[in-house]
N, C-alpha and C positions, 0 to 999 in steps of 0.2 A: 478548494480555492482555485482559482484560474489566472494564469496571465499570457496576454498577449506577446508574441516576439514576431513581426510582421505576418508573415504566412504560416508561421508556427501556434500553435498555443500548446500551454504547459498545464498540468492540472495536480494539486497538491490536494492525496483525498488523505481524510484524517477517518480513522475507525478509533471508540471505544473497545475493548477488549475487559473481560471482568477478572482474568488472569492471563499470566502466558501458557497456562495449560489448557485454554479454552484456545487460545492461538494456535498450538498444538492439534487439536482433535479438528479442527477444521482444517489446516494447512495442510493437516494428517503426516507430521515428522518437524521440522526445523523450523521452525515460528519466524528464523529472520530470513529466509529464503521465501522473495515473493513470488505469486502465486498467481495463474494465468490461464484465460480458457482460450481454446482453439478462434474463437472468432475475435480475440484482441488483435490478431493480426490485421485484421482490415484496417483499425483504427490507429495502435500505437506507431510511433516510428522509432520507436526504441525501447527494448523491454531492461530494468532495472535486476541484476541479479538478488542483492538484496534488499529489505527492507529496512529502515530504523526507528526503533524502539524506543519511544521516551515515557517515562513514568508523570501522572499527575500531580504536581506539587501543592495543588492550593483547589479545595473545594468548597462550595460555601455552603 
């Protein structure tokens, strides 16, 4: 998701996960501690320490 804030924009990414130990083996330790490569820096203006976790409630 995206939204604008004049010369800012904001970006709200959603991932599926099939557990938090598949969160795990990627993250490779602490599933709520996000997760960042070297060239984010060019892009982000603010790095998030962690992440938030929300379970799916309703599938059809």
């Amino acid at each position: 998701m995206r939204r604008d804030e004049g010369d800012v924009t904001h970006f709200l990414l959603i991932t599926i996960w099939d557990s938090i130990e598949a969160m795990k083996h990627f993250i490779g330790g602490d599933p709520w501690k996000a997760k960042y490569y070297p060239e984010d820096d060019q892009y982000l203006l603010e790095k998030e320490e962690h992440i938030k976790i929300y379970k799916i409630f309703y599938e059809s």
